[in-house]
PDB file of N, CA, C and O in Angstrom:
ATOM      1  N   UNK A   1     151.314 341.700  62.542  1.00  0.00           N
ATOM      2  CA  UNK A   1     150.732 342.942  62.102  1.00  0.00           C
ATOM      3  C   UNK A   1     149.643 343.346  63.105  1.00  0.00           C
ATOM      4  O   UNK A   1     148.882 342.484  63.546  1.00  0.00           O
ATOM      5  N   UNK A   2     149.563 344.367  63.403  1.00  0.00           N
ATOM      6  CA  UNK A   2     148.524 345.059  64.392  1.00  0.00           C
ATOM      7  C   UNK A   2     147.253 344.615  63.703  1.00  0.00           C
ATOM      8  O   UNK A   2     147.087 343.403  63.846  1.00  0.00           O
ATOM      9  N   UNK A   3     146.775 344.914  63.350  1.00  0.00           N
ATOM     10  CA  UNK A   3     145.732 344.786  62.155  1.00  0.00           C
ATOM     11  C   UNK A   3     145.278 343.311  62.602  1.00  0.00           C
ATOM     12  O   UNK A   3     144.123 343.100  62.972  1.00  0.00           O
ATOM     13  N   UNK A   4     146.277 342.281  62.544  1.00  0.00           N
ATOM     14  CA  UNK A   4     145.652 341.096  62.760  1.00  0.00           C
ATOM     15  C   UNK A   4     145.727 340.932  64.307  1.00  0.00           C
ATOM     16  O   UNK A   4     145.396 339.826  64.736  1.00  0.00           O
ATOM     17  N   UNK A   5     146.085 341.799  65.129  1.00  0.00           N
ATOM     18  CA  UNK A   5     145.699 341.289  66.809  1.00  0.00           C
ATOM     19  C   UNK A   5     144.528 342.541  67.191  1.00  0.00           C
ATOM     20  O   UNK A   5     144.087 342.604  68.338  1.00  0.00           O
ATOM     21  N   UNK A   6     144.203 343.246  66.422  1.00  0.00           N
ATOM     22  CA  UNK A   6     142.641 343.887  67.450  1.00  0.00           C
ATOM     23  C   UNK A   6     141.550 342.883  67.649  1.00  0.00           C
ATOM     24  O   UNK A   6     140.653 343.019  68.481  1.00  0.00           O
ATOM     25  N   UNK A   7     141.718 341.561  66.591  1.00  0.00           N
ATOM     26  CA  UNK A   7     140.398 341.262  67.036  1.00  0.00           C
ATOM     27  C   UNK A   7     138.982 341.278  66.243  1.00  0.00           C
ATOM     28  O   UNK A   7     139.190 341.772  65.135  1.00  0.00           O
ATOM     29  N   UNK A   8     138.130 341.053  66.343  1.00  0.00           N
ATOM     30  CA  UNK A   8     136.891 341.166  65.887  1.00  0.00           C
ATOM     31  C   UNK A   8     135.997 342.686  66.310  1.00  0.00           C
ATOM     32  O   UNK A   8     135.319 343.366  65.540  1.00  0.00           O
ATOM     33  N   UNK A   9     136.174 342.846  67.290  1.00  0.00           N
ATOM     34  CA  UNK A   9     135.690 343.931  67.987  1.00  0.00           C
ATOM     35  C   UNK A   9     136.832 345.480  67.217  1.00  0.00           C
ATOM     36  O   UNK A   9     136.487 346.531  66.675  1.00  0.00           O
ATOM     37  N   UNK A  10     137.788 345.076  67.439  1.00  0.00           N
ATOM     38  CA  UNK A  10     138.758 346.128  66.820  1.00  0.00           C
ATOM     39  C   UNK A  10     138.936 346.555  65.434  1.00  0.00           C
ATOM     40  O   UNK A  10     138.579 345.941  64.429  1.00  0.00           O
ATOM     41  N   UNK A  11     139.706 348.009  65.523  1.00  0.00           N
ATOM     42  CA  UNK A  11     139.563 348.469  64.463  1.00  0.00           C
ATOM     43  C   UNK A  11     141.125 349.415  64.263  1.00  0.00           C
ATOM     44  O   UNK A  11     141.509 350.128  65.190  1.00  0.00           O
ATOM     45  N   UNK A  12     141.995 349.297  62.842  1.00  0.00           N
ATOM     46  CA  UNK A  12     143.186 350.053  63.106  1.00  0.00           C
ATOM     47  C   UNK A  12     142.661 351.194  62.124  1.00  0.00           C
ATOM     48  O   UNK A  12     142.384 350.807  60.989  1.00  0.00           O
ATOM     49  N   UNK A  13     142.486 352.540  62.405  1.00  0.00           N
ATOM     50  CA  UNK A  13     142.715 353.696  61.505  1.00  0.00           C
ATOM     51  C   UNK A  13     144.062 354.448  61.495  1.00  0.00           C
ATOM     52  O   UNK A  13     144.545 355.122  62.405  1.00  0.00           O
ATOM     53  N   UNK A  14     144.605 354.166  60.170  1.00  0.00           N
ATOM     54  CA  UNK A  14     145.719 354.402  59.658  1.00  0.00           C
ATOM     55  C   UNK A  14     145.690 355.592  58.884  1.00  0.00           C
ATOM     56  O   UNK A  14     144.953 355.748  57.911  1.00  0.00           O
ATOM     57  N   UNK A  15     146.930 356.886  59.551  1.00  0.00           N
ATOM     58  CA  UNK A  15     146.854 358.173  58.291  1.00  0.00           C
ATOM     59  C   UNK A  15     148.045 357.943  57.922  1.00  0.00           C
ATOM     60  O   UNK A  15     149.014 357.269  58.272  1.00  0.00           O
ATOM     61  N   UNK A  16     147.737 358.685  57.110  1.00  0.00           N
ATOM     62  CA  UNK A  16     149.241 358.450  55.958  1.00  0.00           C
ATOM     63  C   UNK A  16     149.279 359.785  54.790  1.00  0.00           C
ATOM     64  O   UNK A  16     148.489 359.753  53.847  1.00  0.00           O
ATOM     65  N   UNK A  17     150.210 360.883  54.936  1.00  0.00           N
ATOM     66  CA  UNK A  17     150.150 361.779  54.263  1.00  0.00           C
ATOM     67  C   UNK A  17     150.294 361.605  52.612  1.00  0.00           C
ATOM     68  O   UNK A  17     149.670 362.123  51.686  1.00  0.00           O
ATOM     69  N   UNK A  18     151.262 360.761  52.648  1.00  0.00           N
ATOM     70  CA  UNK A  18     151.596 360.590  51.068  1.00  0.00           C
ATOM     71  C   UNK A  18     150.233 358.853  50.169  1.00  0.00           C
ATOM     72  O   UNK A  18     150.076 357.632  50.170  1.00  0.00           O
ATOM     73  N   UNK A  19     149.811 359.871  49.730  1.00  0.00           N
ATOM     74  CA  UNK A  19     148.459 358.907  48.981  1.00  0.00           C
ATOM     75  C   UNK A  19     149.039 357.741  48.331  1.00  0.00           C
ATOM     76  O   UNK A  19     148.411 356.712  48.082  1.00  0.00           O
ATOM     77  N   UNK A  20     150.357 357.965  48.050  1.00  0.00           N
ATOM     78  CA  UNK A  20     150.793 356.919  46.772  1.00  0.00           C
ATOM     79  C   UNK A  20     151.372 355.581  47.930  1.00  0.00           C
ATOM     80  O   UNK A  20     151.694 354.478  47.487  1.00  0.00           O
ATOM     81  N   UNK A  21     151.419 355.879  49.265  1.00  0.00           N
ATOM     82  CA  UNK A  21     151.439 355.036  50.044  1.00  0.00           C
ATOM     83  C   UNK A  21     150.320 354.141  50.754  1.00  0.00           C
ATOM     84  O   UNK A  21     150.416 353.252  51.599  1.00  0.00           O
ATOM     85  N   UNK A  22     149.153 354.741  50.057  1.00  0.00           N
ATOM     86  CA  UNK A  22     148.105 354.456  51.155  1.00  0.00           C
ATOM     87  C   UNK A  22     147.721 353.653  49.926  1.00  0.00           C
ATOM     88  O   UNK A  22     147.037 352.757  50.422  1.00  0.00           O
ATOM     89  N   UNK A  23     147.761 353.394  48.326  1.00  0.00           N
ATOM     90  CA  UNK A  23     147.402 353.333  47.163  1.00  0.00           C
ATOM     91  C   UNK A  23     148.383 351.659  47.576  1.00  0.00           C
ATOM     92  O   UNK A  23     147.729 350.632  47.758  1.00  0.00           O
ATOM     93  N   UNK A  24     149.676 351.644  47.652  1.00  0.00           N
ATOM     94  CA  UNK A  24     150.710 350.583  47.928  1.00  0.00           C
ATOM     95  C   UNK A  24     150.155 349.654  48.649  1.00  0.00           C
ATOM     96  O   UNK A  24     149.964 348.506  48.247  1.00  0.00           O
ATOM     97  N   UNK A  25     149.781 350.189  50.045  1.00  0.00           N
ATOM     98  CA  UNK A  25     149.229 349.043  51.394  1.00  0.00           C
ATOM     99  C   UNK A  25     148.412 348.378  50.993  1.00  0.00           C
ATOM    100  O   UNK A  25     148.381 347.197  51.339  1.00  0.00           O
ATOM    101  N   UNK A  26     147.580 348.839  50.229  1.00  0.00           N
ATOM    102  CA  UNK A  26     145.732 348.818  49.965  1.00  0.00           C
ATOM    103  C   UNK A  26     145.649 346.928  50.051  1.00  0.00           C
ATOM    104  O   UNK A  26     145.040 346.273  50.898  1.00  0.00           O
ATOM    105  N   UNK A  27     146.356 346.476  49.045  1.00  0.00           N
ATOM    106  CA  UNK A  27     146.231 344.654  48.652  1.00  0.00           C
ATOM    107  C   UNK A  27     146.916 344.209  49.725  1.00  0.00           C
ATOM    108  O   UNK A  27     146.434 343.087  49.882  1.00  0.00           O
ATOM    109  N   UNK A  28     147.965 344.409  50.808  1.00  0.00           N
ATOM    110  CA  UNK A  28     148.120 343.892  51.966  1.00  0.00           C
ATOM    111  C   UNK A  28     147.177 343.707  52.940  1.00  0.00           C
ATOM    112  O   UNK A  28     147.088 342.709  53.655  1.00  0.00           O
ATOM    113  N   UNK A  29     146.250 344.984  52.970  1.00  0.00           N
ATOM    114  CA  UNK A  29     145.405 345.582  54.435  1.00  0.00           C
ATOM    115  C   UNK A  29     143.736 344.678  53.923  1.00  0.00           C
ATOM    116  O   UNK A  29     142.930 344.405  54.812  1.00  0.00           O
ATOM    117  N   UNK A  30     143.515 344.414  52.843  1.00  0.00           N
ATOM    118  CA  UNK A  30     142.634 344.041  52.497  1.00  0.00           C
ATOM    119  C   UNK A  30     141.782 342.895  53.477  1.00  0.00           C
ATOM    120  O   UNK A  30     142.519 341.913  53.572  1.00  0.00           O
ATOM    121  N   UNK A  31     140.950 342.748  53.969  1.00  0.00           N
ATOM    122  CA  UNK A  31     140.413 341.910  54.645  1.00  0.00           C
ATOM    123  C   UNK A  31     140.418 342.241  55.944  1.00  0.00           C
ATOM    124  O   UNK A  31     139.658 341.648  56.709  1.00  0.00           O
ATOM    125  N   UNK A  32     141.178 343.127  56.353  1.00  0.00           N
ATOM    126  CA  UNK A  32     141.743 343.427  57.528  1.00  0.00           C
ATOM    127  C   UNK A  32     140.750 344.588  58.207  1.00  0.00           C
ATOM    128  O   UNK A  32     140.164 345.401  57.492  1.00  0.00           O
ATOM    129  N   UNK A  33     140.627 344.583  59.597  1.00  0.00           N
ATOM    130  CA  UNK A  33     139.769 346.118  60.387  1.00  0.00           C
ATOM    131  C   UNK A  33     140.501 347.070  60.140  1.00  0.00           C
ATOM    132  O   UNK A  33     140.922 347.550  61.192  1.00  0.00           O
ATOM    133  N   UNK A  34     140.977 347.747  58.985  1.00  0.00           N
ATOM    134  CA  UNK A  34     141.776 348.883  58.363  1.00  0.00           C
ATOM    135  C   UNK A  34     141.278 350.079  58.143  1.00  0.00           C
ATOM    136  O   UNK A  34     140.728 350.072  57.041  1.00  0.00           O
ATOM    137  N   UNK A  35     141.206 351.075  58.645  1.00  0.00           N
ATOM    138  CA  UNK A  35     140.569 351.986  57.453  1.00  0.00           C
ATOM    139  C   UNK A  35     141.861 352.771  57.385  1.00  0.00           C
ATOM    140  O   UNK A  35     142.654 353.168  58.240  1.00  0.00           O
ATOM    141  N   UNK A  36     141.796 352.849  56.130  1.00  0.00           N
ATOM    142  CA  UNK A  36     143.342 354.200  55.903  1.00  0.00           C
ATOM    143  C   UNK A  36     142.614 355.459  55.702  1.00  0.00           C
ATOM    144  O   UNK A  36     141.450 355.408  55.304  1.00  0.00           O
ATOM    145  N   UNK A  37     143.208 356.628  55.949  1.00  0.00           N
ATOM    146  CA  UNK A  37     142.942 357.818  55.414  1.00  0.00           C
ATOM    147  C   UNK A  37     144.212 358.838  55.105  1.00  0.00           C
ATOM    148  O   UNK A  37     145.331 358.885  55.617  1.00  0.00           O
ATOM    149  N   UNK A  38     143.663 359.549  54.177  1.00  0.00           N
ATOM    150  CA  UNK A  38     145.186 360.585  53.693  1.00  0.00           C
ATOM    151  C   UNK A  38     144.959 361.639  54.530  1.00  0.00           C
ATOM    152  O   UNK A  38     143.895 362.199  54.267  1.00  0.00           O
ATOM    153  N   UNK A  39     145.569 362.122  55.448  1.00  0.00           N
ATOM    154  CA  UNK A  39     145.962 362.635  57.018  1.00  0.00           C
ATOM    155  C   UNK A  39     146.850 362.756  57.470  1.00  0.00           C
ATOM    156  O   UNK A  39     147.602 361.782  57.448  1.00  0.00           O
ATOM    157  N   UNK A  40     147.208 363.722  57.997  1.00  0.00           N
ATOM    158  CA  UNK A  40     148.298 364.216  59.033  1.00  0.00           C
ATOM    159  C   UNK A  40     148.278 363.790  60.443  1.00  0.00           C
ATOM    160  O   UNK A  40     147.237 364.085  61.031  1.00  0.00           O
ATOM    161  N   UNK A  41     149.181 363.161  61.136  1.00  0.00           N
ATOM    162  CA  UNK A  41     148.771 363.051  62.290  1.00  0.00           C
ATOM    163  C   UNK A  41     148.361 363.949  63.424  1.00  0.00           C
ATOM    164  O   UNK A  41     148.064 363.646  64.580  1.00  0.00           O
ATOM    165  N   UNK A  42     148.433 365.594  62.594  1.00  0.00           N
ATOM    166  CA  UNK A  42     147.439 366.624  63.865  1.00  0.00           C
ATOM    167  C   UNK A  42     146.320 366.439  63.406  1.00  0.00           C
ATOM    168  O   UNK A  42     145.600 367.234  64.008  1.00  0.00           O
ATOM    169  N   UNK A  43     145.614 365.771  62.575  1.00  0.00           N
ATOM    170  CA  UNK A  43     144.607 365.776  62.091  1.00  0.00           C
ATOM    171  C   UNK A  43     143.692 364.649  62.803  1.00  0.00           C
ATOM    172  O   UNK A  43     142.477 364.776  62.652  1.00  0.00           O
ATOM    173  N   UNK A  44     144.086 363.737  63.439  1.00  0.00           N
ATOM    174  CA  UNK A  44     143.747 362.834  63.746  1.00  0.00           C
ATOM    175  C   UNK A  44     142.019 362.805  64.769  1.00  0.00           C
ATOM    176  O   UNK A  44     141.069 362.022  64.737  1.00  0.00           O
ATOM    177  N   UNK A  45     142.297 364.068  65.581  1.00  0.00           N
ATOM    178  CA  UNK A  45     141.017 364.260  66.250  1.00  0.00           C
ATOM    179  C   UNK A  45     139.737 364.717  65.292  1.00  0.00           C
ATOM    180  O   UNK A  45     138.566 364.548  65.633  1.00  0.00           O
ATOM    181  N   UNK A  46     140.026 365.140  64.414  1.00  0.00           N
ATOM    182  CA  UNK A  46     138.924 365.439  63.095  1.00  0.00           C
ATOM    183  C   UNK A  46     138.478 364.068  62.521  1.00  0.00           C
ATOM    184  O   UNK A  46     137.433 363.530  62.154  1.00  0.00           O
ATOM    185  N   UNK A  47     139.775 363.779  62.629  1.00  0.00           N
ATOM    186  CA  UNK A  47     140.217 361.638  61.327  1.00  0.00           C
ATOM    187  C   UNK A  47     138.870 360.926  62.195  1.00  0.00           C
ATOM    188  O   UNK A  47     137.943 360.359  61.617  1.00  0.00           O
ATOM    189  N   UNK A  48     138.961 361.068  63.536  1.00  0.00           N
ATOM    190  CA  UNK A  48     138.216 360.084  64.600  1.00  0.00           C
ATOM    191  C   UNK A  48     136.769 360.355  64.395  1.00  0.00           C
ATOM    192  O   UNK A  48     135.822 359.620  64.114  1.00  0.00           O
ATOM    193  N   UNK A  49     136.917 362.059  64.695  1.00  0.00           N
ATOM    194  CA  UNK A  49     134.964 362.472  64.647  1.00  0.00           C
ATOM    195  C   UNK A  49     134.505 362.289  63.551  1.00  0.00           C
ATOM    196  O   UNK A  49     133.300 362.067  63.664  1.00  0.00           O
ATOM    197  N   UNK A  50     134.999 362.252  62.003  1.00  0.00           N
ATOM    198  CA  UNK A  50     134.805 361.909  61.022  1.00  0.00           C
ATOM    199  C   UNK A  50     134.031 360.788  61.061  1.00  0.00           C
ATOM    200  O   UNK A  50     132.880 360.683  60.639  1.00  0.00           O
ATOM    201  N   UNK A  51     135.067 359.501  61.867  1.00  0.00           N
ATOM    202  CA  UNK A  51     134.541 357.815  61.797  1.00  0.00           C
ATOM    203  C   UNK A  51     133.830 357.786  63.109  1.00  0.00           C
ATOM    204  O   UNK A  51     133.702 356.807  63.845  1.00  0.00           O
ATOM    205  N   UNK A  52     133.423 358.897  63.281  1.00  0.00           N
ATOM    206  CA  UNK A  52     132.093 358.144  64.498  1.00  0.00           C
ATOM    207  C   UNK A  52     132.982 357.623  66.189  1.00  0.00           C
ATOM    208  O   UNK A  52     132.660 357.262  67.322  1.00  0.00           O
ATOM    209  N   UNK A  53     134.111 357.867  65.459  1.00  0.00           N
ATOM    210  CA  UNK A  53     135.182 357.120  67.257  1.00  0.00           C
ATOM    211  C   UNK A  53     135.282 357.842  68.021  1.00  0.00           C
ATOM    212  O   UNK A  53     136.007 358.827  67.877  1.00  0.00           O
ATOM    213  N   UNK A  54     134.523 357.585  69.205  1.00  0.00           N
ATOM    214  CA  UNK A  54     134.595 358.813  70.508  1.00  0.00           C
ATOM    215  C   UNK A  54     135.882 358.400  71.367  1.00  0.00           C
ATOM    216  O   UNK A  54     136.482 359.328  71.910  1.00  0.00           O
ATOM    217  N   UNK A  55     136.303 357.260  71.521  1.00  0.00           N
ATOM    218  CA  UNK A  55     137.694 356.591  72.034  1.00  0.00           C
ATOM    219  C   UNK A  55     138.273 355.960  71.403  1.00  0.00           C
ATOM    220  O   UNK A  55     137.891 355.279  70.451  1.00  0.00           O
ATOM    221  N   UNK A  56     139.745 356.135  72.019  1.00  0.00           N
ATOM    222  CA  UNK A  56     140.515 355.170  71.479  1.00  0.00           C
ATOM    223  C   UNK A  56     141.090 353.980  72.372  1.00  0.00           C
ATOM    224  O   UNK A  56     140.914 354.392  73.518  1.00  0.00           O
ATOM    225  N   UNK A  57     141.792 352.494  72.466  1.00  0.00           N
ATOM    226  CA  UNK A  57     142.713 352.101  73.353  1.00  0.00           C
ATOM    227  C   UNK A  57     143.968 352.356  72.975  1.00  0.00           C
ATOM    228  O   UNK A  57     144.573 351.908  73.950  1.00  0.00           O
ATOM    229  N   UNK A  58     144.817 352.777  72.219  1.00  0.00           N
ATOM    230  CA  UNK A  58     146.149 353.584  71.791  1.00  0.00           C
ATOM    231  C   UNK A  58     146.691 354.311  70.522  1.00  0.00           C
ATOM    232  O   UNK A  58     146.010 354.126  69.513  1.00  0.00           O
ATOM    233  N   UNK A  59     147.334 354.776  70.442  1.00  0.00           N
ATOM    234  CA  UNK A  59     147.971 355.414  69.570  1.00  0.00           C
ATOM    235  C   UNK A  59     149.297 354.970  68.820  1.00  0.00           C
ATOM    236  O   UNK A  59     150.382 355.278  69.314  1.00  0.00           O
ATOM    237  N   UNK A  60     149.242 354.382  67.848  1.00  0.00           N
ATOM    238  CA  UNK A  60     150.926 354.013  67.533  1.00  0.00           C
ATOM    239  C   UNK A  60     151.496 354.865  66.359  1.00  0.00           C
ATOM    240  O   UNK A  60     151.287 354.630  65.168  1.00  0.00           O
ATOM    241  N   UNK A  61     152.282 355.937  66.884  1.00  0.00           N
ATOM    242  CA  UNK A  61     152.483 357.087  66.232  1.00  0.00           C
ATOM    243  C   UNK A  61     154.390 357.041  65.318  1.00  0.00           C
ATOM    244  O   UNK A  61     155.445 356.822  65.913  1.00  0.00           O
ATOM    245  N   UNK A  62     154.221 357.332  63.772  1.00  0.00           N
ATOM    246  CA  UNK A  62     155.826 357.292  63.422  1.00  0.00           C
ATOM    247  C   UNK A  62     155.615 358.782  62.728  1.00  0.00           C
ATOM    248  O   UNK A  62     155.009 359.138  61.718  1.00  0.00           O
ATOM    249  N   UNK A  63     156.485 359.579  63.854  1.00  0.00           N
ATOM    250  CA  UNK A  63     156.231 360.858  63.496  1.00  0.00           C
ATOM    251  C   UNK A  63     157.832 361.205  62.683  1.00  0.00           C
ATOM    252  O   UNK A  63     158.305 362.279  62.311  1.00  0.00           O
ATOM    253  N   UNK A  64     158.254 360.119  62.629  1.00  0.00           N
ATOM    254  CA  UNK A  64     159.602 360.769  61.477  1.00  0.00           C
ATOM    255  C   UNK A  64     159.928 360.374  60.262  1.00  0.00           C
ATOM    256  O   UNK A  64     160.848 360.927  59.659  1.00  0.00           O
TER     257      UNK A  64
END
Protein backbone atom coordinates (compact mmCIF):
# COMPACT_ATOMS: atom_id res chain seq x y z
CA UNK A 1 0.00 0.00 0.00
CA UNK A 2 1.37 3.48 -0.79
CA UNK A 3 0.41 4.73 2.43
CA UNK A 4 2.81 2.35 4.03
CA UNK A 5 6.01 3.32 1.74
CA UNK A 6 6.01 7.36 2.16
CA UNK A 7 7.60 6.99 5.23
CA UNK A 8 7.62 9.09 8.27
CA UNK A 9 8.24 12.28 6.57
CA UNK A 10 5.36 11.45 4.00
CA UNK A 11 2.02 12.02 3.52
CA UNK A 12 -0.85 10.34 0.98
CA UNK A 13 -3.90 12.85 0.31
CA UNK A 14 -6.55 10.88 -1.10
CA UNK A 15 -9.90 12.42 -3.05
CA UNK A 16 -12.57 10.47 -3.57
CA UNK A 17 -15.90 11.80 -4.97
CA UNK A 18 -18.28 9.29 -3.65
CA UNK A 19 -18.31 9.83 0.44
CA UNK A 20 -19.71 6.37 1.04
CA UNK A 21 -16.24 5.32 -0.18
CA UNK A 22 -14.17 7.45 1.78
CA UNK A 23 -16.68 6.29 4.95
CA UNK A 24 -15.51 2.28 3.69
CA UNK A 25 -11.49 2.97 3.63
CA UNK A 26 -11.64 4.91 6.88
CA UNK A 27 -10.71 1.39 9.35
CA UNK A 28 -8.10 0.28 6.69
CA UNK A 29 -6.24 3.85 6.36
CA UNK A 30 -6.31 4.26 10.05
CA UNK A 31 -2.88 4.77 11.49
CA UNK A 32 -1.65 5.53 8.29
CA UNK A 33 -0.17 9.37 6.74
CA UNK A 34 -3.76 9.47 5.06
CA UNK A 35 -5.78 12.26 4.79
CA UNK A 36 -8.90 11.56 2.61
CA UNK A 37 -11.05 14.24 1.31
CA UNK A 38 -14.46 14.25 -0.70
CA UNK A 39 -12.99 15.86 -4.03
CA UNK A 40 -12.76 15.78 -7.49
CA UNK A 41 -9.62 15.35 -8.95
CA UNK A 42 -9.81 19.08 -10.70
CA UNK A 43 -10.09 20.06 -7.40
CA UNK A 44 -7.00 18.96 -6.21
CA UNK A 45 -4.97 22.37 -6.42
CA UNK A 46 -7.61 23.94 -3.91
CA UNK A 47 -7.45 20.04 -1.92
CA UNK A 48 -3.45 21.04 -1.52
CA UNK A 49 -3.79 24.94 -0.55
CA UNK A 50 -6.43 23.88 1.77
CA UNK A 51 -3.63 21.38 3.61
CA UNK A 52 -0.95 23.87 3.67
CA UNK A 53 1.03 21.63 0.62
CA UNK A 54 2.98 23.91 -1.57
CA UNK A 55 4.55 20.57 -3.36
CA UNK A 56 4.09 17.52 -4.26
CA UNK A 57 6.62 14.28 -5.19
CA UNK A 58 3.69 12.62 -7.44
CA UNK A 59 0.46 12.16 -8.42
CA UNK A 60 -1.27 8.72 -8.63
CA UNK A 61 -4.31 9.50 -10.55
CA UNK A 62 -7.59 6.75 -11.42
CA UNK A 63 -9.45 8.96 -13.54
CA UNK A 64 -11.94 6.15 -14.71
Amino acid sequence: MLAQKVGTMGRVISLDCDAQMIERTKPSLSGLPVTTVHASFDQLDQVLKEHGIEAVDGVLADLG
